[in-house]
N, C-alpha and C positions, 0 to 999 in steps of 0.2 A: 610293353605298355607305357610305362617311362618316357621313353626314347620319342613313343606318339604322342604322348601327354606334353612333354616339355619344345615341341614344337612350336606350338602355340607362342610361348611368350615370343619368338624374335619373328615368328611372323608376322602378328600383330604391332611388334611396332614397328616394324620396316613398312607394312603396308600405310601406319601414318605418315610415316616421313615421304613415303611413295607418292601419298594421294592428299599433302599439306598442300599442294598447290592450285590444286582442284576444288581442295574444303576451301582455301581463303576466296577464293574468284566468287562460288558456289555458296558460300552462306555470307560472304561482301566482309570481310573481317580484314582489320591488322596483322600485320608482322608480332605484334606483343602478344593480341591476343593467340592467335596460332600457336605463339610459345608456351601459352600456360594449357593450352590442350595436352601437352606433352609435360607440363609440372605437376597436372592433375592426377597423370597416370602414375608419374614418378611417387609422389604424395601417397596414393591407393597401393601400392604396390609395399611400400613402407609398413601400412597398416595391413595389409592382408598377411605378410611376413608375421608379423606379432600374432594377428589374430586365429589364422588356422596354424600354426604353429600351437600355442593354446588348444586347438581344439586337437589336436594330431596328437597331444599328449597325453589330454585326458577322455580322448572317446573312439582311438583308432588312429591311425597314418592313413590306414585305407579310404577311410571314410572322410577323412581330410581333404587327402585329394579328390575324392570323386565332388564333394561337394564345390570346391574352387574351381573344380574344372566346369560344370554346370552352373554354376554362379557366372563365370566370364563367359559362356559361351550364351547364354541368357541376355548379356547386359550387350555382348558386342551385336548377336544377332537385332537386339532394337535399336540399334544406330543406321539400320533401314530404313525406320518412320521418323526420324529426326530431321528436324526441319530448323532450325537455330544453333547460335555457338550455345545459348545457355543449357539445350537439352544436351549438346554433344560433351561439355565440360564435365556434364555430371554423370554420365554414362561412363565416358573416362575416365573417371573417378574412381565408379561401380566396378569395371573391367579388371583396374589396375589393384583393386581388392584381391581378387579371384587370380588374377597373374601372380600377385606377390605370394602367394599363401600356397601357390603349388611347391615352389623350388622345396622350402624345408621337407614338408611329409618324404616328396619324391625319393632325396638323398637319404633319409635314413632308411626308407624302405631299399633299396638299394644293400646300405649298410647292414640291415639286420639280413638280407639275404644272400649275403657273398661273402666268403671268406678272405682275412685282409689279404694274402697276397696275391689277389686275383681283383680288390675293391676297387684299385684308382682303374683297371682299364675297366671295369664296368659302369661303373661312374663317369667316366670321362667317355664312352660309347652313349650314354644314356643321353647327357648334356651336350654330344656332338651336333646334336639334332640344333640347338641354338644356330648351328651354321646353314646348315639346310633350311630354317624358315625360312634368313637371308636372302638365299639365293632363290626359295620358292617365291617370295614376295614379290622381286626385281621380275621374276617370269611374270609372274601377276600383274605387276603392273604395267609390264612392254607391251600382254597382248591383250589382256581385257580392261585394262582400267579405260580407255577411249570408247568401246564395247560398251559395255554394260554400268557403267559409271563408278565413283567411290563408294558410293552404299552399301552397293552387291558386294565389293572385294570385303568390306567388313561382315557382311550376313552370311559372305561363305567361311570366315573364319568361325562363323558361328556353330562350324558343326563340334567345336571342342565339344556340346553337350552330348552328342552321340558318343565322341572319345570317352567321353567321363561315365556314362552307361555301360559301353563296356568294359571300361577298367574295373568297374563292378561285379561285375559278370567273369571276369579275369583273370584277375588278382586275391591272391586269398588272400584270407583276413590275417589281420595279426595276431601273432603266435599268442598273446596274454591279452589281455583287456591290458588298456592303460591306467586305469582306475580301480583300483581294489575298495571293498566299502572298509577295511580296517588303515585305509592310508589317505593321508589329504590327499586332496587335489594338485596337479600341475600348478605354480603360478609363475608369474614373471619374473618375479624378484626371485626365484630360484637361480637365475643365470646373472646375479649379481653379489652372491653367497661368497665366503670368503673359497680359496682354490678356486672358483669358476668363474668372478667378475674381471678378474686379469685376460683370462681368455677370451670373455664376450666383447670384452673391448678391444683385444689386441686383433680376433677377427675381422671384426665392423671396420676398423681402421685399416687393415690390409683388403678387406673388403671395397672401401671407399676410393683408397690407392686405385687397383683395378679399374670399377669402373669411372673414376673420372678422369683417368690417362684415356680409358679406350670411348667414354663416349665424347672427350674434348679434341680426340683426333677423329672419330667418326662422325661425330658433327661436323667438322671444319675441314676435312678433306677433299670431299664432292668439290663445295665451293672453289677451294685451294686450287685441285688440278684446274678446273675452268678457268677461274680469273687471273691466277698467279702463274700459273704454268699453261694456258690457252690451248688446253686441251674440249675436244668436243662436249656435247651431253653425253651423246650417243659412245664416244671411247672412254669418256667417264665412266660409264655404268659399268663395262668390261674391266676396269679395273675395279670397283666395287665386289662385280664375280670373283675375281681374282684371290682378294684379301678374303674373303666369304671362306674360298677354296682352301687356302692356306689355314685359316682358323680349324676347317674340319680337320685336316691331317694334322693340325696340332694336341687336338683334343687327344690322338690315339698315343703320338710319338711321343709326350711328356706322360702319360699315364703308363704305357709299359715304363718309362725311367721310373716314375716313383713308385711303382710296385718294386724296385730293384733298389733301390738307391735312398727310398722317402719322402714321401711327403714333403715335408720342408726343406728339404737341399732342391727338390725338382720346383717346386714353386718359387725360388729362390732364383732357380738359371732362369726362368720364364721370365719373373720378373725384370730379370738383368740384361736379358734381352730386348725386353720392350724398351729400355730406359737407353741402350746403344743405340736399335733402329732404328723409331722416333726420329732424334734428329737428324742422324744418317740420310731419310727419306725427304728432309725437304732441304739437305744440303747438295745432295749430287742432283747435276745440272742435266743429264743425258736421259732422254724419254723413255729409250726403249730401256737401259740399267732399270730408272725407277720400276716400269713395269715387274721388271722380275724382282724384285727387292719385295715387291707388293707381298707377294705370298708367303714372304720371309717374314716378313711383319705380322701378318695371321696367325702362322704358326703358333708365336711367342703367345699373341692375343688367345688363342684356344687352348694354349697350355696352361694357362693361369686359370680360365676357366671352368676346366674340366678336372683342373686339380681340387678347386674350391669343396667340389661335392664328394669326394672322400678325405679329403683332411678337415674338413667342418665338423662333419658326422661323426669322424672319431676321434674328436678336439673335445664334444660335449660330454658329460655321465650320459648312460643311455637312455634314463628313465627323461633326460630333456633333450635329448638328440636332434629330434625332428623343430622342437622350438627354438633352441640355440643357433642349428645352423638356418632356419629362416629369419632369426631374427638379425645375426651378424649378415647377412647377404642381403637382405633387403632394405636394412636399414643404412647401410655401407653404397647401396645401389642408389636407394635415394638423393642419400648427401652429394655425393660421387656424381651423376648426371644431371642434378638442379644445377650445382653451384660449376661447376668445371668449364662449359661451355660457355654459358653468360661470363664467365671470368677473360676467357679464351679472345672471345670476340672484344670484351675490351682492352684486350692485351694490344689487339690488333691496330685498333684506330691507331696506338700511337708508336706498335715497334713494329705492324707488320703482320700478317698473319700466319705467315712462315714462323718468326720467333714464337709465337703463342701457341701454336702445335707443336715446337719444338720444344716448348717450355712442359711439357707433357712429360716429359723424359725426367725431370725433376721428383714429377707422382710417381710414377712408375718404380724407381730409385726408395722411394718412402717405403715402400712395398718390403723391400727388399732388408732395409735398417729392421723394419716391425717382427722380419719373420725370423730375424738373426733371433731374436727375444723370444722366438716363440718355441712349445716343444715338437718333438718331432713325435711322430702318434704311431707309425709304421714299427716301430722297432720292439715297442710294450705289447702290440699287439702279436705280431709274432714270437715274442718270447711267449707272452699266452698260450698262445696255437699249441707250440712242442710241450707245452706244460699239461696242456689238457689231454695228450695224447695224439696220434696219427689218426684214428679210426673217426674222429667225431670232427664234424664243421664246427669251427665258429665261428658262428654269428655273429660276435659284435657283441653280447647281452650281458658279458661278464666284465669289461673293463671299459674304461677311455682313458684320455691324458690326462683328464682330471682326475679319476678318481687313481690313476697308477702314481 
């Protein structure tokens, strides 16, 4: 349920990026404004991280996600009747609420139901799905978006709220209430406490790493191959699939390593890989090489990914699990994909757009300094395991980094 649940988010936004050119012709808009369509999601997405995270801690995980997932599948289905940029901005808004507020609940429910030496490849199974919206989207848009127009591809994302129904209906509840009446409440400032504001910080920041490496070369590559390298639309997209492909196989191949090896040493080579290929990719001259390098490149990109959602989850104490790591990912996502491609593009005007994608490889590298500092979560946990005995799962409910 996960795995269906967390498709949503890269479908929906592949499907903007898919059908940006359609919305600008079709509601008569800018290049600027088009861009804050996509800062607005960003923005929403920041906030729904804090916000059902909050609520994931003090009223359910389950009940979290069911509600973000009905909440975006709500807000995208009425980008049907939208008729202007100013209804589409705030919708966008809405969506990107309801997107940002799934990732947390998702991983720790994950976490509280797998025992760690089996966490990263379920987790990184569950977020592999990021890749397949990709690819579901680019289908989308090849063969209905001309069809049936941008609206419909939005109104059919909207069936997350049937998803979020039956995750209801699916997924049992959580094992405790999150709120006892002899204990406060969840707050924020909990993930700023002395032992855990080092980690909230240190994830958002390796967070941010992440995505503004991967969305300053996923923004700027489409363009790249066409202008820079005079490649089709149409063998454009094929490579798109490509990287897509590569990302899924990456989510599994770096997750069995860190089920083996941990958490942070395997997010570590990910990152280290992104920050060699990167430039690699817009320095070799040869067409058909690039092509195959393509899926080389994903990999790394879905390793880092799919690492996030089990080294997050058991980065936080449990009792803020699901708020920690939505808050370090969404708020890491936000910064990360506002600022890195506006940066990108004006690297370009005056060294190139090649250097400015290349220059990605820099973030990438940051990634990699943040996590040297950071602890490794795999190894407390299985010592845990043998401590508690052979016969009993753990779940996750007795330790984290922080509190080990």
């Amino acid at each position: 349920m996960t795995f269906l649940a967390y498709l949503y988010d890269s479908l929906d936004l592949q499907i903007l990026a898919i059908c940006m050119p359609v919305i600008i012709a079709s509601l008569n808009i800018s290049l600027t404004d088009a861009g804050l369509l996509a800062s607005a999601t960003m923005v929403g997405t920041a906030l729904g991280g804090v916000l059902f995270g909050w609520i994931a801690e003090n009223f359910g995980r389950k009940n979290a996600a069911v509600i973000s997932l009905i909440e975006f599948g709500v807000f995208t289905l009425a980008v049907y009747w939208c008729t202007s940029w100013e209804q589409l901005m705030v919708l966008r808004f809405l969506q990107g609420i309801g997107m940002g507020g799934l990732w947390g609940p998702i991983v720790a429910l994950i976490a509280d139901h797998w025992a760690p030496k089996y966490r990263a490849r379920a987790a990184g199974f569950m977020l592999s799905t990021f890749a397949l919206g990709g690819i579901l989207a680019s289908v989308m848009g090849r063969f209905l978006l001309t069809e049936v127009g941008w609206r419909m591809l939005f109104a059919l994302t909207g069936t997350a709220i049937v998803v979020g129904l039956l995750f209801w209906v699916v997924v049992p509840a959580d094992e405790k209430p999150m709120v006892r009446q002899d204990k406060p409440r969840i707050n924020l400032g909990q993930l700023f406490q002395p032992g855990v504001a080092s980690l909230t910080i240190g994830a958002t920041i390796a967070a941010a790493c992440q995505m503004g490496g991967f969305w300053g070369v996923s923004a700027w590559i489409p363009t790249y191959l066409v202008t820079v390298r005079g490649l089709s639309i149409e063998y454009m997209s094929v490579f798109s699939i490509v990287i897509f492909t590569g990302a899924f196989l990456g989510y599994f191949l770096f997750a069995a390593l860190a089920d083996r090896i941990g958490r942070r040493k395997a997010l570590m080579l990910a990152f280290l890989a992104d920050s060699i290929i990167v430039p690699l990719y817009v320095l070799i001259p040869d067409g058909i090489l690039l092509f195959w390098i393509s899926p080389i490149m994903g990999l790394s990109f879905g390793g880092v990914f799919g690492l996030f959602g089990s080294y997050f989850a058991e980065l936080f104490p449990v009792h803020i699990r699901a708020m920690g790591s939505g808050f370090a990912f969404n708020i890491g996502r936000g910064i990360g994909a506002v600022v890195t491609p506006v940066t990108i593009g004006a690297m370009a005007k005056t060294y190139g757009l090649g250097f400015g994608i290349g220059a990605c490889s820099v973030i990438f590298f940051m990634g990699v300094v943040i996590l040297f500092f950071m602890p490794e979560t795999l190894v407390a946990k299985t010592a845990q395991s043998a401590n508690a005995g052979n016969g009993a799962l753990d779940n996750g409910t007795r330790t984290s980094a922080a509190e080990a």
